[in-house]
N, C-alpha and C positions, 0 to 999 in steps of 0.2 A: 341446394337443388335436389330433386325427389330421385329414387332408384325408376332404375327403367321399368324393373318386374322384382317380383314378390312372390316368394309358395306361401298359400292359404293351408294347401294339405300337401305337405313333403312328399315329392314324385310323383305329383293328381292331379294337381289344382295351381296354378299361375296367373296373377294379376298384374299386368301391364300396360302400360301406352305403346303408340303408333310404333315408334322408334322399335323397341325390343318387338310387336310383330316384324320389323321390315330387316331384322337383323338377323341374319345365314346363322352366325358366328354365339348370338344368344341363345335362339332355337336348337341347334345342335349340343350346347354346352346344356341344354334343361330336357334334352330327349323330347323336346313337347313334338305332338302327333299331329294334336288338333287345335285348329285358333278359332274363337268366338269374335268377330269383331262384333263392336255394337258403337257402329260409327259411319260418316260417309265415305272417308280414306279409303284409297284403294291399297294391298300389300301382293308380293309376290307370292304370298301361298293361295289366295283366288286363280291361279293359272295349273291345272291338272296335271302339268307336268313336276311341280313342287313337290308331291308327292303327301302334303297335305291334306286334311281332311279339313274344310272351309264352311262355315256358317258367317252369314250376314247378317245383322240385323240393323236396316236402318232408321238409327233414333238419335235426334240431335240432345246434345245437353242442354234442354232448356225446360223450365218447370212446367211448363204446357205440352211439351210432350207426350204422347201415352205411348210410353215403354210398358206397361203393364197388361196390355193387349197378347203382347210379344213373351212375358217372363215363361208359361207354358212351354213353351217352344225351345224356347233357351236352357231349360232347369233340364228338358229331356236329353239336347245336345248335348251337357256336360255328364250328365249322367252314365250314358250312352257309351262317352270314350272312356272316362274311370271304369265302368266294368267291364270293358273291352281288352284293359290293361294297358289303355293310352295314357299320354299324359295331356293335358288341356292349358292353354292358354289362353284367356277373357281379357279384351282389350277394347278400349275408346282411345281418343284424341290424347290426350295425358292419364288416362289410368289413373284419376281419382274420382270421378261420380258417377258415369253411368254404368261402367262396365265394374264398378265397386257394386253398383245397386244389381246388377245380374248374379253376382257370384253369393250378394246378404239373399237375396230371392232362392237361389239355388240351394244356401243352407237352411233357410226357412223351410224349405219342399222336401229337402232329402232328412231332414235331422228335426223336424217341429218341434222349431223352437221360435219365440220371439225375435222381432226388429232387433229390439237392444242388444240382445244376446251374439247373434247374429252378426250387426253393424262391430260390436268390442270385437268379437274374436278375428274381424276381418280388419280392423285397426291395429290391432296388433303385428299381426303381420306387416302390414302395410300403413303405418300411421300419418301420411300425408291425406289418406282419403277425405272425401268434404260431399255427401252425396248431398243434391240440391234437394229444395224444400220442397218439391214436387213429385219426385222420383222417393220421397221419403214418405211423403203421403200414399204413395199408389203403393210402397211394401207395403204397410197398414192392409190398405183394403185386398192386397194378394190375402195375406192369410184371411180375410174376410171373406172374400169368395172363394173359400175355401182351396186355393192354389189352383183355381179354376174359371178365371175370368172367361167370357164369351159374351156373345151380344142376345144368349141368353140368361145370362145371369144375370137379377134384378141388380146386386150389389154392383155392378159394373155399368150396369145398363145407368143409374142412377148419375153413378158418378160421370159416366162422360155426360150424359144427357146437361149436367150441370155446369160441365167444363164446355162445353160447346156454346150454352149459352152465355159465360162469362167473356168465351173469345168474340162472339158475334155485339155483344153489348163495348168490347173494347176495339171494335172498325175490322175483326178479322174473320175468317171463318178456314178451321181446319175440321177438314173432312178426314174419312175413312174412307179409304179405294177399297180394302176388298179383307174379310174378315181378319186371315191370318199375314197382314201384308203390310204397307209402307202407307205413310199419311205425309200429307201436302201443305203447305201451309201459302198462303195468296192471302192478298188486300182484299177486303171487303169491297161488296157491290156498290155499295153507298158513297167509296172512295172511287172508283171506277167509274160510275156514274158522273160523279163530278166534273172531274180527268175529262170524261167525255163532250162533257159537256162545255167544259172551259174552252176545248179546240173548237168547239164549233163557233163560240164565242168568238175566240181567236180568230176564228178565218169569216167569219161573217164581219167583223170589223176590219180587214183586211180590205174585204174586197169593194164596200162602199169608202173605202179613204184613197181604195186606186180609180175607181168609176170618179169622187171628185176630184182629185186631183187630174183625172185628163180631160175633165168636165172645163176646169177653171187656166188648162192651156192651150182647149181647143180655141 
């Protein structure tokens, strides 16, 4: 069975799961300030009286994902508390892929250096990590868009433009609500459609089996 949490960088940097955010007794024993979640879990330090400093970022671990909208945002919040002289805690559901892939981002941004480099030295701390094949592809293209994805960057713009079409060609479509923000994932129209269609089916064959059947007992 994996550790709850892991130092990246001694008295800076903490990589964990759910469990060690929601633990009083962990948080107090690592002096941590600040929690990254990057998951949909809720923890007691989102509540202002915890006395925590709280970032969310919600991104499910699945390869279709785009966590890499969000890594900006994220590389600046851990940055932020280490030179504040906090200490940081980055957590997902179990503390091995996505909030593994914010913290390989984060030393990509702060230290330019390569995935590989990056992925090892965060293995080693924590060698249960397993970032998903999707979340491995979008570190690549961070340092391509120069740690600077947006919906004006061609290298970004390309890739989702691509991933959006592969989701719509596999019956789904996930959208983007709003630049720096949370994305949706829903059945495609064409499945909807269907669905809709079938109840109409459904209740239109309904209602001529009740018109004959009181047809054939009047």
């Amino acid at each position: 069975m994996g550790r709850n949490i892991d130092a990246i960088v001694s008295n800076k940097l903490y990589l964990g799961n759910i469990t060690a955010a929601r633990s009083t007794r962990s948080l107090t024993e690592h002096r941590i300030t600040h929690i990254l979640s990057v998951c949909q879990d809720q923890i007691p330090a989102e509540h202002p009286q915890s006395g925590l400093n709280h970032l969310r970022i919600s991104v499910d671990d699945v390869d279709y994902a785009d966590l890499l909208i969000h890594l900006p945002s994220a590389c600046r919040f851990i940055d932020q508390a280490i030179r504040s002289g906090g200490v940081i805690l980055v957590h997902c559901s179990n503390g091995v892929s996505t909030s593994a892939a914010v913290i390989v981002a984060y030393l990509m941004w702060s230290r330019r250096v390569g995935v590989t480099q990056a992925i090892e030295f965060v293995r080693t701390a924590r060698d249960q990590i397993w970032i998903n094949p999707g979340f491995h592809e979008q570190l690549v293209l961070f340092e391509l868009c120069q740690y600077a994805p947006s919906l004006s960057n061609g290298v970004y713009v390309s890739w989702r433009t691509k991933l959006d079409r592969r989701l719509k060609e596999a019956g789904y479509s996930y959208y983007l609500v709003n630049e720096g923000g949370w994305f949706s994932q829903f059945l495609g129209l064409d499945v909807l459609f269907f669905f809709f269609f079938f109840c109409l089916f459904y209740l239109h064959t309904s209602c001529v089996y009740y018109h004959t059947c009181a047809k054939t007992f009047n």
